[in-house]
Each structure stands twice: as structure tokens, then as C-alpha cells.
C-alpha positions as CSV (number, residue, x, y, z in Angstrom):
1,X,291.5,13.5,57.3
2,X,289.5,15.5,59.6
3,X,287.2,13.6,62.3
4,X,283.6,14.1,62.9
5,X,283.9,15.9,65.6
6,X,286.8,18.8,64.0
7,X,284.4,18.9,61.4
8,X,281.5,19.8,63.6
9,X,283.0,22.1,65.9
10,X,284.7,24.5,63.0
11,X,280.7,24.7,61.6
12,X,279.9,25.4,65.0
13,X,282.4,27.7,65.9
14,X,282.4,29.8,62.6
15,X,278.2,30.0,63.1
16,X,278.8,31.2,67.1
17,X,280.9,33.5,67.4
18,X,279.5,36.1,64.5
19,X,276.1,35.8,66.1
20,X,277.2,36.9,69.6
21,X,279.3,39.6,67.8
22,X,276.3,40.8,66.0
23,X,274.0,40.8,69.0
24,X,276.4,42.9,71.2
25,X,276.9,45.3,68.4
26,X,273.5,46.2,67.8
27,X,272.2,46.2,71.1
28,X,273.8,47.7,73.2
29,X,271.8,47.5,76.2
30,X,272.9,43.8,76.4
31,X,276.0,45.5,77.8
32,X,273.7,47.2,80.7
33,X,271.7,44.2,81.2
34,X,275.0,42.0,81.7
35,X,276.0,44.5,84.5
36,X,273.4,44.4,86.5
37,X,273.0,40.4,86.3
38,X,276.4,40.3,87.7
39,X,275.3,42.7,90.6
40,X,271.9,40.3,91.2
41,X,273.1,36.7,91.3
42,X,276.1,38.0,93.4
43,X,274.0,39.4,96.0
44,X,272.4,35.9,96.0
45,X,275.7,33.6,95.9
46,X,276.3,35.8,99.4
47,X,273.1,34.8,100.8
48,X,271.7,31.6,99.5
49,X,269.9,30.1,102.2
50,X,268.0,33.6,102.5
51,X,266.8,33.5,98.6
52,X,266.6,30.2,98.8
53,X,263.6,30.8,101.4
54,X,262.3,33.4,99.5
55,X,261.7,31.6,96.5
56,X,259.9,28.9,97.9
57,X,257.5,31.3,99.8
58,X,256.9,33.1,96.4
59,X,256.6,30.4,94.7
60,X,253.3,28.8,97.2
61,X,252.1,32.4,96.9
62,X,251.2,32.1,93.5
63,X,249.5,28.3,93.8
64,X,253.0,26.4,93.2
65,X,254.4,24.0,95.2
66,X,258.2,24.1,96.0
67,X,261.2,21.8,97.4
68,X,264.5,21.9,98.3
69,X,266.1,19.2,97.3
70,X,269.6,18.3,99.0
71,X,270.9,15.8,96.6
72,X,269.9,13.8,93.2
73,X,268.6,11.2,94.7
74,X,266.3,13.3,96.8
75,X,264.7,15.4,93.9
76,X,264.3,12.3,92.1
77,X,262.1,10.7,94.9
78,X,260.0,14.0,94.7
79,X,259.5,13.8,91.0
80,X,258.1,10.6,91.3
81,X,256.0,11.0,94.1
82,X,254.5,14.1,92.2
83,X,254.6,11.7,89.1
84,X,252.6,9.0,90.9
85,X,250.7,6.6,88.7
86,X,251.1,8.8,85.5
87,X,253.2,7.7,82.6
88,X,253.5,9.7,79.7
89,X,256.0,12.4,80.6
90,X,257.8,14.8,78.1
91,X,261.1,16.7,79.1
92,X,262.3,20.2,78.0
93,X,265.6,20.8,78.0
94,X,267.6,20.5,80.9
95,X,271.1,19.8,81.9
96,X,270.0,20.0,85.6
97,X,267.5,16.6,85.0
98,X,270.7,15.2,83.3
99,X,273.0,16.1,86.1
100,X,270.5,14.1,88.3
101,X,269.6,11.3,85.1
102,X,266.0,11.9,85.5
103,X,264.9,10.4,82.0
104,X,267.2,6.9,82.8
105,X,265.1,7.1,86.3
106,X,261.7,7.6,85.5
107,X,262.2,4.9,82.6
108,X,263.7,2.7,84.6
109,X,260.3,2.8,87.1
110,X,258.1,2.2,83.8
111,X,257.9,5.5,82.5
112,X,257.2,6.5,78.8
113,X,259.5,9.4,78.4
114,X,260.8,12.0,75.8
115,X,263.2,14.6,75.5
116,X,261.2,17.6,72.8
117,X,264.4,19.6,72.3
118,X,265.2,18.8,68.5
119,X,269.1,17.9,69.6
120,X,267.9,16.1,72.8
121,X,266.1,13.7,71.3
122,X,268.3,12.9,68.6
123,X,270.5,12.2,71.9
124,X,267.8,9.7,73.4
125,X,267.2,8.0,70.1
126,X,271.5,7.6,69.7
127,X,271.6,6.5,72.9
128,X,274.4,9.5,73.2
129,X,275.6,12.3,75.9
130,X,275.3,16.3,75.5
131,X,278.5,17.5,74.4
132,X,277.8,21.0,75.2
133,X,275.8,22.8,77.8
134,X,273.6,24.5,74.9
135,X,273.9,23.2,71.3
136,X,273.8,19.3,73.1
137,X,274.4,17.0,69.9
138,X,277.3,19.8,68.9
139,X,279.4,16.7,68.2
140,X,277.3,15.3,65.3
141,X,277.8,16.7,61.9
142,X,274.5,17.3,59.7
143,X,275.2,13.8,58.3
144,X,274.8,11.6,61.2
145,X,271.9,13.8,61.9
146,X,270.1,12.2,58.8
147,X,271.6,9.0,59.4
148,X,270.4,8.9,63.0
149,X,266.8,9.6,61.9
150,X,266.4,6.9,59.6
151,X,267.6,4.5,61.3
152,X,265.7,5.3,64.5
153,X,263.1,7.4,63.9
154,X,262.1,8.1,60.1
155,X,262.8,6.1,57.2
156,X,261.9,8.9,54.5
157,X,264.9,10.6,56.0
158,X,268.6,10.5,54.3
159,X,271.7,11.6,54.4
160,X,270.4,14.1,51.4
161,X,267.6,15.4,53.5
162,X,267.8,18.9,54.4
163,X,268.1,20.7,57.4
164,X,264.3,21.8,57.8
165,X,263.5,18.6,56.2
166,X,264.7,16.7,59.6
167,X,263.0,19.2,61.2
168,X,259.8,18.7,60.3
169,X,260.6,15.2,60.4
170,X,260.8,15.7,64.5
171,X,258.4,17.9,64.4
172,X,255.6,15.6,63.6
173,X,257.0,12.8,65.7
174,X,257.0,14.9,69.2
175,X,253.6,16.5,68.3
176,X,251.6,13.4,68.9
177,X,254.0,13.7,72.3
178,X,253.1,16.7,73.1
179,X,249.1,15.3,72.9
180,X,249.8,12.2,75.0
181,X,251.5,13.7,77.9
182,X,249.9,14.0,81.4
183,X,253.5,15.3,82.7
184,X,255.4,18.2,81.3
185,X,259.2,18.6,83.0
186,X,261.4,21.5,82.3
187,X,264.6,23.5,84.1
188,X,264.8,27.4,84.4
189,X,266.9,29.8,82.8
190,X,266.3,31.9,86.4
191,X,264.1,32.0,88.5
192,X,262.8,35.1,90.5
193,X,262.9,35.3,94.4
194,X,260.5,37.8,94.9
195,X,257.5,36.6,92.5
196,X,258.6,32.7,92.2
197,X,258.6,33.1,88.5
198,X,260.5,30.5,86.3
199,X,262.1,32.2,83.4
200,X,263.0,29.7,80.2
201,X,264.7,30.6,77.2
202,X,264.1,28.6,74.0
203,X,263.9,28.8,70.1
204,X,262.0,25.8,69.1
205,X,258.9,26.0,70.9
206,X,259.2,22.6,72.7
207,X,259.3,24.0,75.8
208,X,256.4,26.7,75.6
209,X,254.3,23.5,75.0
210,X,255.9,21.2,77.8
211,X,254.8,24.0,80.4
212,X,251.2,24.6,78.9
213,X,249.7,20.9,77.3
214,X,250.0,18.6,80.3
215,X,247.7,19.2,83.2
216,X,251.0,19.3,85.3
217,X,254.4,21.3,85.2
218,X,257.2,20.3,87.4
219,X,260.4,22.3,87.3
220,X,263.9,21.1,88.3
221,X,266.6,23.8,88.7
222,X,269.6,24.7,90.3
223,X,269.5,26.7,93.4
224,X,272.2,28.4,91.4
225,X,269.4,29.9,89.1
226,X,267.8,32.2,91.9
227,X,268.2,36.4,91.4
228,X,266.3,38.5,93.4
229,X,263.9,40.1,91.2
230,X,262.0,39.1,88.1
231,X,263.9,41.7,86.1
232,X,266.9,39.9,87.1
233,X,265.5,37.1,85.8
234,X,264.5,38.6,82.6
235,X,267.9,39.8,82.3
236,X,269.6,37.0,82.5
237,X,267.1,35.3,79.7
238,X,268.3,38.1,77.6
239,X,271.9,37.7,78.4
240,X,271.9,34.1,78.4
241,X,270.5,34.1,74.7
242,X,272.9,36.9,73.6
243,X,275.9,35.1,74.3
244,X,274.9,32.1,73.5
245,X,274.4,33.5,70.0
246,X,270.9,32.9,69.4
247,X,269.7,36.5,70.3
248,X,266.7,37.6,69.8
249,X,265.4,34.4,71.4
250,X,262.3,33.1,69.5
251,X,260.7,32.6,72.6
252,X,261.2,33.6,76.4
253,X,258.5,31.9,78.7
254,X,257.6,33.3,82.1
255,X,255.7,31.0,84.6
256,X,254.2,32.3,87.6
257,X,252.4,29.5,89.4
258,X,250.2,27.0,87.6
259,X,247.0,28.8,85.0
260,X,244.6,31.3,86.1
261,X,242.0,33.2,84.7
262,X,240.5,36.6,86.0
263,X,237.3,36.9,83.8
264,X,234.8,36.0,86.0
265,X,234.6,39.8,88.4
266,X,238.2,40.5,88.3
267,X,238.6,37.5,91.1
268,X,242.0,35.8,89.8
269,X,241.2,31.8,89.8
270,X,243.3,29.0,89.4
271,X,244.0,26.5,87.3
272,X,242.4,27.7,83.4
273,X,243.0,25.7,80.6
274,X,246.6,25.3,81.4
275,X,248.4,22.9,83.9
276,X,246.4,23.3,87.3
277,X,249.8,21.8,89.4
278,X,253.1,23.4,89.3
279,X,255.5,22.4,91.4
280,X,259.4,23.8,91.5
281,X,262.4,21.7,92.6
282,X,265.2,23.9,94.2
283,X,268.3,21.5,93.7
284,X,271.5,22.1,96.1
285,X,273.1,18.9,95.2
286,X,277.3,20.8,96.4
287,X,275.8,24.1,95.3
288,X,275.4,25.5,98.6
289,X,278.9,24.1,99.6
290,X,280.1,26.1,96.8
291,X,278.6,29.2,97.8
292,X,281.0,29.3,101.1
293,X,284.0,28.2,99.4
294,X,285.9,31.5,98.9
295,X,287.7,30.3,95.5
296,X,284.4,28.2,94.3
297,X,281.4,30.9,94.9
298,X,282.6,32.5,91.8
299,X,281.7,29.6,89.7
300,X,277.6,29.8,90.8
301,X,277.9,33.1,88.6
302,X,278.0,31.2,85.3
303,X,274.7,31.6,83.1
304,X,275.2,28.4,80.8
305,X,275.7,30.5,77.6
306,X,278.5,27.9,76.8
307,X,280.9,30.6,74.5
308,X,283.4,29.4,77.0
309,X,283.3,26.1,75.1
310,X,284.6,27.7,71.8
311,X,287.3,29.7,72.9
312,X,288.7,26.7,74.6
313,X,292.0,24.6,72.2
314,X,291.5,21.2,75.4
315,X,288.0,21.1,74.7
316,X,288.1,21.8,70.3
317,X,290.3,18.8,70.8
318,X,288.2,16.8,73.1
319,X,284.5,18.1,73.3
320,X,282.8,15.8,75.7
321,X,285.6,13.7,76.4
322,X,286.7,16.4,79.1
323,X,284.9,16.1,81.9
324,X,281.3,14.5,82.7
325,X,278.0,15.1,80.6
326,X,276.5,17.6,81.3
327,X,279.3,19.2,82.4
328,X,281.8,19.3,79.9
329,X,284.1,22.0,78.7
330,X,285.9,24.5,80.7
331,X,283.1,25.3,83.2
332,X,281.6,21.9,83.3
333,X,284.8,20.7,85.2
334,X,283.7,22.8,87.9
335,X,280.5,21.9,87.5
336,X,281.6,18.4,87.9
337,X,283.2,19.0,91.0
338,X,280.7,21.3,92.5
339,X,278.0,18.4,92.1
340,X,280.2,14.9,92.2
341,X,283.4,16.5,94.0
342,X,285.6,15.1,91.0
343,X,288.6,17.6,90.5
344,X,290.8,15.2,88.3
345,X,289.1,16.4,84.8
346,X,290.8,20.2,86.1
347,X,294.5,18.6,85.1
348,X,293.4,19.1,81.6
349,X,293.3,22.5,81.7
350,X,295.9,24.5,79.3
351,X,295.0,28.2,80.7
352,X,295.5,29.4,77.7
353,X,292.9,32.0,79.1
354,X,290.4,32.3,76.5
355,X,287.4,31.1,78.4
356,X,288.0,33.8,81.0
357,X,288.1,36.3,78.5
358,X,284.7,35.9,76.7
359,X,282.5,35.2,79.7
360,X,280.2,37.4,80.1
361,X,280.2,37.3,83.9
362,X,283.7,37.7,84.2
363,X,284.5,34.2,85.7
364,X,288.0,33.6,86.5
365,X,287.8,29.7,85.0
366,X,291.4,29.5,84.3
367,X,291.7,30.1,88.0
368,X,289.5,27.9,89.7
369,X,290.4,24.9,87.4
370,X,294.0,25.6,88.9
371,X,292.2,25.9,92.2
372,X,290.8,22.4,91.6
373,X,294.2,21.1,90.8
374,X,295.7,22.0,94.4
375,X,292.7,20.6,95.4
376,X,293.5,17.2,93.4
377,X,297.3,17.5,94.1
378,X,296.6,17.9,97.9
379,X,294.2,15.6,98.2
380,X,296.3,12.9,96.9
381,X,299.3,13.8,99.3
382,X,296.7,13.4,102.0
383,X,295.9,10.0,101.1
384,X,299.4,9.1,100.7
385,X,300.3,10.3,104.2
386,X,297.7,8.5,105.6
387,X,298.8,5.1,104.4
């Protein structure tokens, strides 16, 4: 009898991998865009302290405020200072606030806060971990979906509900969040170094409103996520979305700086009607460390489409099992080691080569996951020697 989880990953599977096929069929400029992406964020792993300055000085250009923050426990100290005594606070998506376990946090110091991606929040309300970078609740079927939302969230939801009927069902739960929140939190798909413009990529609409309907946007997000120019940026939301298999994207959101308005004489004025604070968090948290590590650099290419994750037979076996949430699946174990230093998870690894093949930055995983295995295997004759 098949589990949950094989049952869950065949739907997923069979549903990915035409859409990305179909998307790089019939538009071919995908192709074009993917090239240039490479180019970009390569001439920014090279330099990273450079365009890590230029961001920041692009952002305050536009009326943003930005950080670098060196570790989690740094950028959560900002985020709360910005927070201060505000309490209602609503999250877009972001495996970034999970790496640094923003929502336990800010609960944890009396916050009342909600995830608005559909398959986030039925994470929160599970009490449950992503199991993939993208499609995060990839390890419930349809079934426990509905069961989940009963028992937690709506009782006029069963295991015969419908698809859009669960959605609707969330959808009139988080509108009433959306109303409520003084804070809106999201990550970045990219984020440009010459304008200071945060790119996000999304289909439900949750995150267009988490940037607009509180009076202030904060933004967590890799230093990973800089390219040097907003058509970068733009490329990389197309590319992103493409192989990810969800292309065209309903939405792509840019953000540069908090509202303005430039009705009254042409002067441009800030804040409008939309949040009149945004401030960007640049994390490093190993990223930088990365970036000078000759066999590691490579891995600050990836774009979090997550196709890797269905071409992979450890992880259709395991799913979230291998490795640490967020970061699970072929290039979440070097995720996990560029931001905890764990290499163990890499042992797992079949190199059956797959994951290498489909990405559409070219990333050698299979080769850096053997990487981290030397690094495991020597690290461990180290500590042996030293006894």
C-alpha cells in the first residue's frame, strides 16, 4: 500500500514536470533570459561585498531602510526592533524567515502572527515543516488538506470538499488578516543592486497584499538574491516561475522603496496610501563564506525553482526527511551547510545525476554534495587525530 507521501509526490511530479516542459516550449525567450541570469548573479557571487554595498545605498535612495545582517540571530533582533510595540504581523512566503524561525520568534515575544501563503498556513495550523522549497505542504495529499481544515480552521470543510472549496475556505479566514495587520513581512525572489528593487514572484495574491495593506513592509532575503540590475531581477522572476512550473506567474510584484505619489506638480512624495516604511534585511548568515569557497560559490547560483527536487530517487523516497526544513532535497543539503555548517545530510546522496541535469543554472549538485562528503569524511579524521 502506497504511503502518503508516494502518493503525493507522483501527483506532484506528473503535474510539474509537463508545466515546465510546456513553458520552455512555447517561450522560448525563457531560454535567453536563463542565460543572461547565469551571467548576472555570477558577476555578483565574485563580488559580494561590492553589491552587497550597492544595494543598501539603492535601497535608502529610494526612502528604504536597509541592513546587513550577519547571522539569524542578528536579523531577528532588527525585525523586532523595527516591530516594536506592534502585534499583528502577517508573513509572505519565505524560506529565508524559516531558515532564521522568524514566525516561532516573534510568537514567542507575544506576537499575533500568520503565514498568507495557502500551503504555509496549512503548515502553521499542522504545526508541520515545508517539505519543499516551493510547493511547501508537497507532502500532504488533497485529503489531509481537508482534514487539516476542519479540524483547525473550518468545520464546513471535509474530506469531500473540493479543491477551490478549501480555497475559499482560506481565503476568507486570511482576509480579515490581511485587515488587522500593522506589519506586512515577505522575502525576495531578487533583488536589484542598482535600483534597490525587491522582485517577488507569486500566484495567490497573498503577497501583493502583505507588501501594500500594512503601513509597514519589511523584507528578509538572502544576500544570495542580489543581481546587478533590475532586468536581472526581472529575469530571474521569470525564470524562477518557469521552472518552477507555474509560468506565467499570476503575479510579479516590484517594490522600489515604500509608496509615493507624484500628482501634486510632478514632485515625487512619499509615503501614499501604501506602507510609508520599508525596510530590507540583507541576510549573510555562511553566504558570504560560501562565496570564497572555490567548490561552494557555485551553489549561491541556485534560483529556488525546486525541479531539482523531482528528478531526485533519495528525496521521492524521503522528501523532507533529507536534510533540514527549509532546506531539504538535493540543494537544500547545501543549503544546510552553507547556513548551519552541517555536511552529514550530503552522505545521502546517490548521484544518480538527475538534479544536475534539469537545473536551470547548470549547478553541479552531484558535485558539491560529494564535495561536502570529504568535507564530513575529513572532518571526522581530524577529530579522531586530535583525541
Amino acid at each position: 500500500m502506497k504511503s502518503e507521501w508516494d502518493i503525493a509526490i507522483e501527483r506532484a511530479t506528473a503535474n510539474n514536470a509537463p508545466a515546465v516542459f510546456s513553458a520552455l516550449s512555447n517561450f522560448s525567450y525563457i531560454e535567453n533570459a536563463r542565460s543572461r541570469l547565469k551571467e548576472a548573479k555570477s558577476k555578483v557571487i565574485d563580488n559580494m561585498e561590492y553589491y552587497i554595498g550597492k544595494t543598501m545605498e539603492s535601497v535608502r535612495r529610494v526612502g528604504g531602510t536597509a541592513y546587513l545582517a550577519r547571522d539569524l540571530e542578528d536579523a531577528r533582533r532588527r525585525i523586532l526592533e523595527i516591530i516594536g510595540e506592534r502585534r499583528k504581523i502577517i508573513l509572505g512566503k519565505s524560506s529565508v524567515a524559516f531558515e532564521i524561525g522568524l514566525r516561532k520568534f516573534l510568537k514567542e515575544n507575544g506576537k499575533d502572527v500568520w503565514e498568507t501563503d495557502f500551503g504555509e498556513l496549512l503548515l502553521q495550523i499542522s504545526d508541520e515543516e515545508p517539505s519543499h522549497i516551493i510547493t511547501v505542504a508537497l507532502h500532504m495529499t488533497r485529503e489531509r488538506f481537508a482534514h487539516n481544515l476542519h479540524e483547525k480552521l473550518d468545520r464546513n470543510i471535509d474530506e469531500k470538499s473540493t479543491a477551490s472549496e478549501m480555497a475559499d475556505s482560506v481565503r476568507n479566514f486570511l482576509r480579515n488578516k490581511f485587515q488587522e495587520a500593522e506589519i506586512g513581512i515577505t522575502g525576495a525572489n531578487a533583488i536589484s543592486a542598482d535600483t534597490g528593487t525587491v522582485v517577488l514572484v507569486e500566484n495567490e495574491g497573498n503577497i501583493r497584499m502583505t507588501t501594500v495593506k500594512p503601513p509597514v513592509h519589511i523584507v528578509i532575503t538572502g544576500v544570495d538574491k542580489i543581481v546587478p540590475t533590475m532586468e536581472d531581477a526581472f529575469n530571474e522572476a521569470m525564470v524562477q516561475s518557469a521552472y518552477a512550473g507555474s509560468f506565467p506567474p499570476t503575479y510579479i510584484n516590484f517594490t522600489s522603496g515604500p509608496s509615493s505619489t507624484g500628482d501634486i506638480e510632478a514632485e515625487v512624495i512619499r509615503p501614499a496610501t501604501g506602507p510609508k516604511d520599508l525596510f530590507v534585511i540583507l541576510l549573510d548568515n555562511g553566504r558570504l563564506n560560501a562565496s570564497s569557497d572555490p567548490k561552494m560559490k557555485e551553489a549561491l547560483m541556485c534560483i529556488r525553482c525546486g525541479r531539482c527536487y523531482y528528478s531526485c530517487p533519495v528525496y521521492s523516497i524521503l522528501g523532507k526527511d533529507w536534510g533540514k526544513s527549509p532546506y531539504s532535497g538535493p540543494t537544500g543539503v547545501m543549503w544546510n551547510y552553507i547556513t548551519t555548517g552541517d555536511s552529514v545530510p550530503s552522505h545521502l546522496c546517490t548521484h544518480s545525476g538527475g538534479c544536475k541535469v534539469v537545473c536551470p543554472m547548470d549547478i553541479n549538485i552531484p558535485g558539491i554534495l560529494e564535495y561536502l562528503k570529504w568535507k564530513n569524511i575529513s572532518g571526522m579524521k581530524s577529530d579522531s587525530t586530535e583525541e
